[in-house]
Each structure stands twice: as structure tokens, then as C-alpha cells.
C-alpha atoms as one frame of an Amber mdcrd trajectory, in Angstrom:
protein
  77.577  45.966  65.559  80.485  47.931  66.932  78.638  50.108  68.916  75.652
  47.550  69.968  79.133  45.575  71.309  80.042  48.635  73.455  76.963  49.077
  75.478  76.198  45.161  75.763  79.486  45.571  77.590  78.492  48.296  79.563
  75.583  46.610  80.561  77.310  43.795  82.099  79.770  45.921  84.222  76.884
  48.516  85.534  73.995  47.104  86.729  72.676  49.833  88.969  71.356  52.030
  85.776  70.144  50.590  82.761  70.268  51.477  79.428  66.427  52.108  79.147
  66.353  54.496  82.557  69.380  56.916  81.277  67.137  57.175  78.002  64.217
  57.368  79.720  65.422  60.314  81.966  66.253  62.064  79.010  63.147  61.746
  77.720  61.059  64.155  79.542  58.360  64.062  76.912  57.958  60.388  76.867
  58.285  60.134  73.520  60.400  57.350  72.769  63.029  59.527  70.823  65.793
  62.131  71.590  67.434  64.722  69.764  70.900  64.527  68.931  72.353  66.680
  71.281  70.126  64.813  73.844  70.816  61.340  72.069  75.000  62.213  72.963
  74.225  62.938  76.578  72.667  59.503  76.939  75.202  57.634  75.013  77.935
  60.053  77.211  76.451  59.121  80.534  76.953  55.685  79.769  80.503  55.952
  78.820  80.240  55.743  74.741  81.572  58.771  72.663  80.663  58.150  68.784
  82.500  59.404  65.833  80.917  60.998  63.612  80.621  57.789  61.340  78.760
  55.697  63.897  76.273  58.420  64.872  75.667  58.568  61.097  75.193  55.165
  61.003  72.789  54.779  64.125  71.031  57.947  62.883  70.479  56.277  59.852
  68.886  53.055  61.605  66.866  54.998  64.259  66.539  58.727  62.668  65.551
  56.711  58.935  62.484  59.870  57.941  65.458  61.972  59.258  63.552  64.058
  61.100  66.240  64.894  63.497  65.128  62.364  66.390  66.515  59.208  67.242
  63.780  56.354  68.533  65.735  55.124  71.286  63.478  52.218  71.955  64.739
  49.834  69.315  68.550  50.130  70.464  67.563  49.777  74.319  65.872  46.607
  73.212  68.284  45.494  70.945  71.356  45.556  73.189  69.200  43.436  76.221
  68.856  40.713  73.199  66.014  41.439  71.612  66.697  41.294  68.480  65.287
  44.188  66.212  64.521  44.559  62.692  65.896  48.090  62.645  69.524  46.471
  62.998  69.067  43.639  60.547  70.965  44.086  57.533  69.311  45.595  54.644
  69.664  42.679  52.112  67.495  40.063  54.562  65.063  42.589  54.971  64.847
  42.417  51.310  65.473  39.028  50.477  62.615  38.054  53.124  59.762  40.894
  51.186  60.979  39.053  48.218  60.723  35.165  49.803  57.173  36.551  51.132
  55.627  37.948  47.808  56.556  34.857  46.474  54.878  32.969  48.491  51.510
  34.962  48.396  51.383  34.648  44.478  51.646  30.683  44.597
């Protein structure tokens, strides 16, 4: 939440660039995803420098196959208010499979 906090904020003071264009522009594949070292630049050209614990903890949201790519996508949309099931903690997601099995077997 910490770090969805921090560029919310930067949003609001810079609205010349946006979030999804400095990702974008990294993105010379079009992909949707960035390495780390090209995830860092991003996050550094907007003013955010992670510790090691938060870059573990987004990698773990947007890298989750760990395949050494973060999908960018989900935070971009995410901090413009969008809300994403990638950031919702882990025991809704579960309480709402179990809610929904439930209701298909009645």
C-alpha cells in the first residue's frame, strides 16, 4: 500500500508524464512487462527508490511465475484507481473462490 501511496502522490504533483508513458517508454517491446533493472529505471524516473523488501513484495504481486519480468500494467492501473485484483489481499481472493464454489454446489 506503501508504495501504491508514493506514486498516487506523484501523480498528483506531475502531471506532464504519467505513470503509464515512463513505463511505456521503457517498454520498447510492447510487452506489458519490464525487467528489473528496467522496472528500477521507471520507478527511478519517477522519483521512487525501493528497498529491497518492497521490490520483493511488488515482484511478488506482478513477477508471481517469477520469471524475472514485472507486468507493469496492473500497477499503472491500480495507482489511477482502478482497482486490481493483483493488489487485493490474498485471504479475499480466497474467501471469495470459497463464497463462489459454494454457491455453484447449491
Amino acid at each position: 500500500e506503501e508504495i501504491i501511496d508514493a506514486i498516487t502522490k506523484w501523480l498528483q504533483r506531475n502531471d506532464r508524464l504519467t505513470i503509464k508513458s515512463i513505463f511505456e517508454s521503457m517498454d520498447k517491446e510492447n510487452f506489458g512487462e519490464l525487467n528489473a533493472s528496467k522496472f528500477d529505471i521507471a520507478l527511478g524516473k519517477i522519483g521512487i527508490k525501493l528497498r529491497d523488501k518492497e521490490l520483493q513484495c511488488l515482484k511478488n504481486v506482478l513477477d508471481p511465475k517469477n520469471l524475472g519480468y514485472f507486468n507493469y500494467r496492473p500497477l499503472v492501473r491500480e495507482v489511477s484507481g482502478i482497482k486490481q485484483l493483483e493488489f487485493f489481499p490474498t485471504e479475499i481472493i480466497k474467501f471469495a473462490k470459497f463464497v463462489e464454489a459454494y454457491d455453484i454446489d447449491r
